[in-house]
C-alpha positions as CSV (number, residue, x, y, z in Angstrom):
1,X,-11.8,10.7,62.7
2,X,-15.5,9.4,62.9
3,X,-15.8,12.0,60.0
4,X,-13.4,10.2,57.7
5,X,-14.9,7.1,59.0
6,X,-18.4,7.8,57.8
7,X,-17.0,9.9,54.2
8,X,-15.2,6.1,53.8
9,X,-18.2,4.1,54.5
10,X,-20.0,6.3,51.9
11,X,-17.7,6.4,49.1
12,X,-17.6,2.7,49.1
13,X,-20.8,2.0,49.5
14,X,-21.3,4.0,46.5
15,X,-18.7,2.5,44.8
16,X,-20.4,-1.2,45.5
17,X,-24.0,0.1,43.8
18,X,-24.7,-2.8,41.1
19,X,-25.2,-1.0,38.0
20,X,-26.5,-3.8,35.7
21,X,-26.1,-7.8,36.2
22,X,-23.7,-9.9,33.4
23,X,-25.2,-13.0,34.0
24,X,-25.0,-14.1,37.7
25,X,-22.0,-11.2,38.0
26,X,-22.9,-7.6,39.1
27,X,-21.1,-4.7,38.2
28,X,-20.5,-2.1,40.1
29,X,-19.4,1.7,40.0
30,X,-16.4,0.3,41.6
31,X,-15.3,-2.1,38.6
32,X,-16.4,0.2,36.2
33,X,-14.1,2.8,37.5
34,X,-11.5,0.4,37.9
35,X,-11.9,-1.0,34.2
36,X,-12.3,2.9,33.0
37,X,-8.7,3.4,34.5
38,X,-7.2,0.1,33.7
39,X,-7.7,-0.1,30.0
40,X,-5.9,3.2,28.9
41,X,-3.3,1.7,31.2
42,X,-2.9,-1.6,29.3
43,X,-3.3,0.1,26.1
44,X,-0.5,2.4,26.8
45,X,1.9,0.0,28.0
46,X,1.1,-2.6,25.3
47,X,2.2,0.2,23.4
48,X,5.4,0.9,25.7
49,X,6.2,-3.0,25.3
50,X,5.9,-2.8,21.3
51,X,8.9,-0.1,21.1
52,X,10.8,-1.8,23.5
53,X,10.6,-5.1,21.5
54,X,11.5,-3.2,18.5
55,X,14.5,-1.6,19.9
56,X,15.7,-5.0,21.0
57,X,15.4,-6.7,17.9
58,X,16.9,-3.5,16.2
59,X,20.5,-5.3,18.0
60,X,20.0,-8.3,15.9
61,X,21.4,-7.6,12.0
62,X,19.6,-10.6,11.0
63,X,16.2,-8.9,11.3
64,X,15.5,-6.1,8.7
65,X,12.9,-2.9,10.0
66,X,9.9,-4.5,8.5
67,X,10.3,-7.8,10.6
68,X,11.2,-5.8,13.6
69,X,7.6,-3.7,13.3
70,X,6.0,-7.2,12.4
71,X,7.4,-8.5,15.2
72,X,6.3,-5.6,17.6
73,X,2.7,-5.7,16.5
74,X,2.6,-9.4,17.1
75,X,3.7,-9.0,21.0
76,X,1.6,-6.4,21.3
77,X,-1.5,-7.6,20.2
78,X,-1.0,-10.8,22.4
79,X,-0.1,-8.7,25.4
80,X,-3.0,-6.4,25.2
81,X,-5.4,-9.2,24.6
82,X,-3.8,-11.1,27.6
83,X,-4.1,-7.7,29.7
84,X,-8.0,-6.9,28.9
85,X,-8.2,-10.7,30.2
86,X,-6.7,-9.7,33.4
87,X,-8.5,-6.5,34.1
88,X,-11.6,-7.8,34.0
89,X,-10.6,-10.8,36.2
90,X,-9.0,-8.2,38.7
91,X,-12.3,-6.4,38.8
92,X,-14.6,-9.3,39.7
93,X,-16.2,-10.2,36.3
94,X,-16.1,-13.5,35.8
95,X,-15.6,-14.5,32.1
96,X,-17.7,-16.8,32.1
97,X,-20.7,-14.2,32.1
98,X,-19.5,-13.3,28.8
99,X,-21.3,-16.1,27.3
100,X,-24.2,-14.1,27.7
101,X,-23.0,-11.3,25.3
102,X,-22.0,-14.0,22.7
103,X,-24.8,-14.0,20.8
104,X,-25.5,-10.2,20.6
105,X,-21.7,-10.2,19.9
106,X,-21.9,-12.5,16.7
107,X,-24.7,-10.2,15.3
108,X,-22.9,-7.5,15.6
109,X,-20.0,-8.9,13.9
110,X,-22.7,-10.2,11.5
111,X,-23.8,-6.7,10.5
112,X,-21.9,-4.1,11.7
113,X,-18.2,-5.2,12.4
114,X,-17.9,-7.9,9.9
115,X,-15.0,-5.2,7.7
116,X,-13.2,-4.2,11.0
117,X,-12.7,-8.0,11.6
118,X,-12.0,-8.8,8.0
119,X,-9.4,-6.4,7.8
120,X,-8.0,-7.3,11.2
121,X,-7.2,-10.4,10.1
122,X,-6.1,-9.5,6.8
123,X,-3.6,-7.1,8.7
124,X,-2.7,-10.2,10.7
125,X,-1.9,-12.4,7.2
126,X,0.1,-9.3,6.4
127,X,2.4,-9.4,9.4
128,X,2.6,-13.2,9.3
129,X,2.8,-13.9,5.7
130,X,4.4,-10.4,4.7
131,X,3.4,-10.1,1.1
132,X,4.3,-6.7,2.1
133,X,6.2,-4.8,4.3
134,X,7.5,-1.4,5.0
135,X,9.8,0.5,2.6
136,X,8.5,-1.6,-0.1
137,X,6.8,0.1,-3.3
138,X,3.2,-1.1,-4.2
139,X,0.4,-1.0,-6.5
140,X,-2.9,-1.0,-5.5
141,X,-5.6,-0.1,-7.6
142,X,-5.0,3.2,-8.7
143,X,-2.7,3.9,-5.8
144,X,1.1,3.7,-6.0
145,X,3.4,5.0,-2.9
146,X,5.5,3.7,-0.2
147,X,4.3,1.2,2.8
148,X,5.6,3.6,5.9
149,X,2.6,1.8,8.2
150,X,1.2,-1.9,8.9
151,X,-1.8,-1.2,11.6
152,X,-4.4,-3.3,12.9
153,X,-7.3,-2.6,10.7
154,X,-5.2,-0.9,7.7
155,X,-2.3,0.2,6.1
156,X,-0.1,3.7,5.2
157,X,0.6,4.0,1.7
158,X,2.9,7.3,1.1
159,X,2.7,8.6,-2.4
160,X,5.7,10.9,-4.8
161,X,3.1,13.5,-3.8
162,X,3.4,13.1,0.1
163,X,-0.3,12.1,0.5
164,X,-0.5,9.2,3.0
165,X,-3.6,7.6,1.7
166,X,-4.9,5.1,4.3
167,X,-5.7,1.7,2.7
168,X,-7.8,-1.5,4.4
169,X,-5.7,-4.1,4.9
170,X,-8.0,-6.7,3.1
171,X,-7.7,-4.7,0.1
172,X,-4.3,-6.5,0.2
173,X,-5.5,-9.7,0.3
174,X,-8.2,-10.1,-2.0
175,X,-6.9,-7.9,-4.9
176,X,-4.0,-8.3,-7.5
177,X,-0.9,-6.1,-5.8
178,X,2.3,-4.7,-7.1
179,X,5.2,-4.9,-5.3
180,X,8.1,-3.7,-6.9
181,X,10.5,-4.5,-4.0
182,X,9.3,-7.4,-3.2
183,X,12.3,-9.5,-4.8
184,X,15.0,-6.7,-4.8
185,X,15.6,-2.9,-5.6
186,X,16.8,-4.0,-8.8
187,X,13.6,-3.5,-11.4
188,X,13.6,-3.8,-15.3
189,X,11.4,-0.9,-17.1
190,X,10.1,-0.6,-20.6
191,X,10.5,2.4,-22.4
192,X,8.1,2.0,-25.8
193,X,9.4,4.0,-28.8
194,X,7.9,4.0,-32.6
195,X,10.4,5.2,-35.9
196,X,8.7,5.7,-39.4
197,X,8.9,3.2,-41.5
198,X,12.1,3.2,-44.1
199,X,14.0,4.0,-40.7
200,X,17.5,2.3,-40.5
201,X,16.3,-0.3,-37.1
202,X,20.3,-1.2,-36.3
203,X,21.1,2.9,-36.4
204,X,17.9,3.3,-34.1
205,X,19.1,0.4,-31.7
206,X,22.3,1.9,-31.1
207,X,20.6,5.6,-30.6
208,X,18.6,4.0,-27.6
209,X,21.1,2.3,-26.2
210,X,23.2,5.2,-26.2
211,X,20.4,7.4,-24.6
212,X,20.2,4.7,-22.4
213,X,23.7,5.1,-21.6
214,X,23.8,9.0,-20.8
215,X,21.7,8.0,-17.4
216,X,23.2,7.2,-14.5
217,X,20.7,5.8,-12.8
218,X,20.3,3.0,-15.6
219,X,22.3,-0.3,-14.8
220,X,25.1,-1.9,-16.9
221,X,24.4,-4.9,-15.7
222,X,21.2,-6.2,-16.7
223,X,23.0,-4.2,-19.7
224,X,19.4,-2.2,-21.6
225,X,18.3,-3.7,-24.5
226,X,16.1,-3.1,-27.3
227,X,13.1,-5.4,-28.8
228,X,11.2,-4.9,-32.2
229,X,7.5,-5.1,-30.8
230,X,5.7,-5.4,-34.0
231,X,4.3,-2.9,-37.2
232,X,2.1,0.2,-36.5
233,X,-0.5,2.3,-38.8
234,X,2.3,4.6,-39.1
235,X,5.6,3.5,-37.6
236,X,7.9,0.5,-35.7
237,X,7.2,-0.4,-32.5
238,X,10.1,-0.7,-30.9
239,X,10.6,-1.3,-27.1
240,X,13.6,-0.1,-24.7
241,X,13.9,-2.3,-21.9
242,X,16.2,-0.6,-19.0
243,X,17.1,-1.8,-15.4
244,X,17.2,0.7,-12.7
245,X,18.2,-0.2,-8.5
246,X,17.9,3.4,-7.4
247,X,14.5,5.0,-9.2
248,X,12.2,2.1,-7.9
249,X,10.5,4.8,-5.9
250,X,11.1,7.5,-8.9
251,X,10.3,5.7,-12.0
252,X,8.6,8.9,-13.7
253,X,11.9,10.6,-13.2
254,X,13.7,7.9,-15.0
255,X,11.2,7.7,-17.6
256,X,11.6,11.0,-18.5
257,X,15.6,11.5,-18.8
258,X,15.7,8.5,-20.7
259,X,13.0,9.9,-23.0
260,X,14.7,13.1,-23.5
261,X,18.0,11.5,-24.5
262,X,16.0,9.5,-27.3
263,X,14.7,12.2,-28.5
264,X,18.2,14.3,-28.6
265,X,19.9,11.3,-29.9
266,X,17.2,10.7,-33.0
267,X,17.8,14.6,-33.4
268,X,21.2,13.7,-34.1
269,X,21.1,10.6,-35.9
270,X,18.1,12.0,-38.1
271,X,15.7,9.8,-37.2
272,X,12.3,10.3,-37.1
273,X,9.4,9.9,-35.0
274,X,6.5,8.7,-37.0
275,X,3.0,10.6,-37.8
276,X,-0.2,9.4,-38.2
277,X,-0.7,8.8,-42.0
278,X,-3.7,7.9,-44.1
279,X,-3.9,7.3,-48.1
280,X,-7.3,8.7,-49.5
281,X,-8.2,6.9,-52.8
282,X,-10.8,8.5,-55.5
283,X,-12.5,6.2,-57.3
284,X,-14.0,7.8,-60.4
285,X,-17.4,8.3,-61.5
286,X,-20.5,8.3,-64.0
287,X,-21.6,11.7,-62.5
288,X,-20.9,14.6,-64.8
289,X,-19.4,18.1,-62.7
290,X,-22.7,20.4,-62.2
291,X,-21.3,23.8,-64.2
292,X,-22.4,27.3,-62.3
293,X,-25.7,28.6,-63.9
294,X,-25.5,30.8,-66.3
295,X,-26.2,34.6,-64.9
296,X,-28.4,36.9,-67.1
């Protein structure tokens, strides 16, 4: 028993060892372990707590998915902010102290972190706000894809060719975005299209609204439509104009069935596609032809 006694006195008395002072605190192996095991504990069940809210609000039919993950990382990021408060309370640091580390803190922010911080609050305008959410189709820059993720510091954009491409979330902030759901599935797409000139433009109307037709994936209502754009170098520029609610996230594969029913249909009707065309002029001149030299 005396053994135990005297292991006991030893453990804590290396456990109570100050490794450093945080202003008038010191910090001990003892709160370090404790914070050590603590933090992956709060983490994890800030985690455990964000599915549980989402599962909740998944009753409620008022709420679609994106608000529901929006909703999740909200409570989450409160409660684990809230629980690194209290682990370091539970372990004798007195925040206070942290004063101390503020101004080291601000320079690092300054230089190093001042992107993760930017794009943690963009990602919080993002939840708030949501310009975007989940399931919707964007454009950013030269990326197109699906929103599948809305983290902390960025987001998961999910392209036709299953590439997840991970994007900062300020990137959605301070640059022009596409959204193409962000007002409906329902989207209108232009399909341009040139005839040479002589071309009958009321017998090409009706050809692409009839190739329009043979799709279908293209809407009656918005019913297509066709617009004279304006006079090429060597053809019409004409313009069909289709809407489409199910090929939002497949607009190449619309683009080109409708493409190959115009072209069937201008097979059939005779029309034709214009090709580039130039008209050479020679002017005459003073210059007599040189005749070959006479051979010996």
């Amino acid at each position: 028993m005396e053994q135990l006694n005297n292991m006991w006195e030893w453990i804590t008395g290396v456990l109570g060892t100050s490794i450093f002072r945080l202003g008038q605190a010191n910090v001990t192996l003892g709160a370090l372990v404790q914070v050590l095991v603590l933090i992956p504990l709060v983490f994890w069940g800030t985690s455990w707590l964000r599915r549980a809210t989402i599962r909740v609000l998944g009753t409620s039919n008022r709420l679609d998915p994106s608000a529901r993950e929006a909703a999740g990382a909200i409570v989450r990021y409160l409660a684990l902010a809230l629980g690194l408060l209290l682990v370091l309370q539970a372990v004798g640091i007195d925040l206070t102290t942290l004063n101390v580390l503020a101004g080291a803190i601000g320079i690092g922010v300054g230089f190093g972190l001042q992107g993760v911080v930017t794009n943690f609050v963009a990602g919080l305008i993002i939840l708030f706000e949501r310009p975007i959410k989940i399931g919707d189709r964007v454009e950013v820059g030269d990326i197109e894809g699906d929103v599948v993720a809305i983290n902390a510091r960025s987001t998961t954009v999910l392209t036709n060719d299953s590439v997840a491409i991970i994007v900062p979330n300020a990137n959605f902030i301070s640059e022009p975005v596409v959204n193409w759901t962000h007002s409906g599935e329902n989207i209108r797409m232009a399909l341009p299209v040139a005839v040479a000139y002589g071309t009958d433009l009321a017998r090409a109307e009706a050809a692409l609204l009839a190739a329009a037709r043979t799709s279908n994936e293209v809407l009656t209502q918005p019913e297509p439509a066709v617009r004279v754009m304006g006079f090429g170098d060597s053809g019409i520029n004409l313009e069909l104009r289709v809407w489409t609610g199910t090929m939002t996230h497949r607009k190449g594969m619309l683009v080109s069935a409708v493409n190959r029913a115009i072209y069937a249909k201008f097979q059939e009707e005779g029309i034709t596609f214009p090709f580039p065309q130039r008209d050479v002029h020679l002017h005459g001149t003073d210059v007599a032809p040189r005749r070959p030299a006479d051979s010996d």
